[in-house]
C-alpha positions as CSV (number, residue, x, y, z in Angstrom):
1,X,14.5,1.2,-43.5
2,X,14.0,2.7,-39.9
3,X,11.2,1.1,-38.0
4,X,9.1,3.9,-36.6
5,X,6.9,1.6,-34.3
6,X,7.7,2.0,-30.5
7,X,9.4,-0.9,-28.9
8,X,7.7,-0.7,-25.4
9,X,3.5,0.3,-26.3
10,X,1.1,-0.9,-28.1
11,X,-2.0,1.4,-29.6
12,X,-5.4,0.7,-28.7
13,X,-6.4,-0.4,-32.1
14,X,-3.3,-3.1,-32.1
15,X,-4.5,-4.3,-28.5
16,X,-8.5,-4.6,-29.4
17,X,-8.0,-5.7,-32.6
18,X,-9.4,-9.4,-32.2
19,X,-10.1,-11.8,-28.8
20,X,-6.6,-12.9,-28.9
21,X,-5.1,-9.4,-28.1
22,X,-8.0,-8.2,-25.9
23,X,-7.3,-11.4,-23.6
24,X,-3.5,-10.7,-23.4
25,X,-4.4,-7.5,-22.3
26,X,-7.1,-8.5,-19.9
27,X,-4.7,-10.8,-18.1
28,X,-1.8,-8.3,-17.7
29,X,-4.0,-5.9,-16.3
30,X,-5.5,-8.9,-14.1
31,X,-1.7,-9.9,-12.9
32,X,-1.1,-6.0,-11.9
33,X,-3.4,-6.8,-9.1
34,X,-2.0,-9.5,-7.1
35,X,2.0,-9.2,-8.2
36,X,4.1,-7.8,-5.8
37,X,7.7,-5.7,-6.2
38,X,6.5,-3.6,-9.4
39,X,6.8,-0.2,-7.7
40,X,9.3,2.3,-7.5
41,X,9.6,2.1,-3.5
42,X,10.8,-0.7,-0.9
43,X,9.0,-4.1,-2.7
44,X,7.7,-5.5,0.0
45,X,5.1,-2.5,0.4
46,X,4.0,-3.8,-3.4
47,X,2.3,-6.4,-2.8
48,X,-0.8,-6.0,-5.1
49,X,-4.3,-5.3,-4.5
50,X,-4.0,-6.9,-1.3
51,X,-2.0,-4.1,-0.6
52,X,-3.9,-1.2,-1.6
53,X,-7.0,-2.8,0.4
54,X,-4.3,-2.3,3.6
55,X,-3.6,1.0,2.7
56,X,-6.8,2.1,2.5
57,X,-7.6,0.9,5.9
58,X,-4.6,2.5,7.4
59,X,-4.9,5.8,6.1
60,X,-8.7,6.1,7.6
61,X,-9.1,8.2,10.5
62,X,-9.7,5.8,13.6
63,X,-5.8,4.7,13.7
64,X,-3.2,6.3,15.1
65,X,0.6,5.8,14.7
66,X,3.1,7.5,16.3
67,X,6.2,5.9,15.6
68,X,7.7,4.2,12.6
69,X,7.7,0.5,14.4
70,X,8.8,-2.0,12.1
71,X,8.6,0.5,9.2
72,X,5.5,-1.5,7.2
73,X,3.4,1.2,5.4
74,X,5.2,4.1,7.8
75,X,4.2,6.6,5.2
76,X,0.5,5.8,4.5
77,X,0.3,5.5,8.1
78,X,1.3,9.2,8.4
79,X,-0.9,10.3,5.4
């Protein structure tokens, strides 16, 4: 027989069917935030919520930068 179940997902009702599940869940949404190189751009821009809290400062209005520098964050700078 051909398995029909997808490979790579999991439905909701699979994932919140008891604790166990929930927790697995829970933590892989928990390591999204501090593991680094996931993206699809130069990895060490990825670098978790730690990251995002930088870019959010960056692209604020009281910083100017006018050239690329080292390159870090060049194009949230410029957002």
């Amino acid at each position: 027989m051909l398995d029909t179940d997808p490979t790579n997902q999991v439905s909701g009702t699979i994932i919140f069917a008891d604790a166990q599940n929930s927790l697995t869940a829970i933590n892989g949404i928990y390591r999204v935030l501090y593991t680094g190189g996931w993206g699809t751009s130069w990895a060490a821009e990825n670098g978790g919520l730690p990251a995002y809290i930088l870019v959010f400062d960056i692209m604020g209005e009281d910083h100017v930068m006018d050239a690329a520098g080292s390159g870090w964050f060049w194009y949230d700078y410029g957002f």
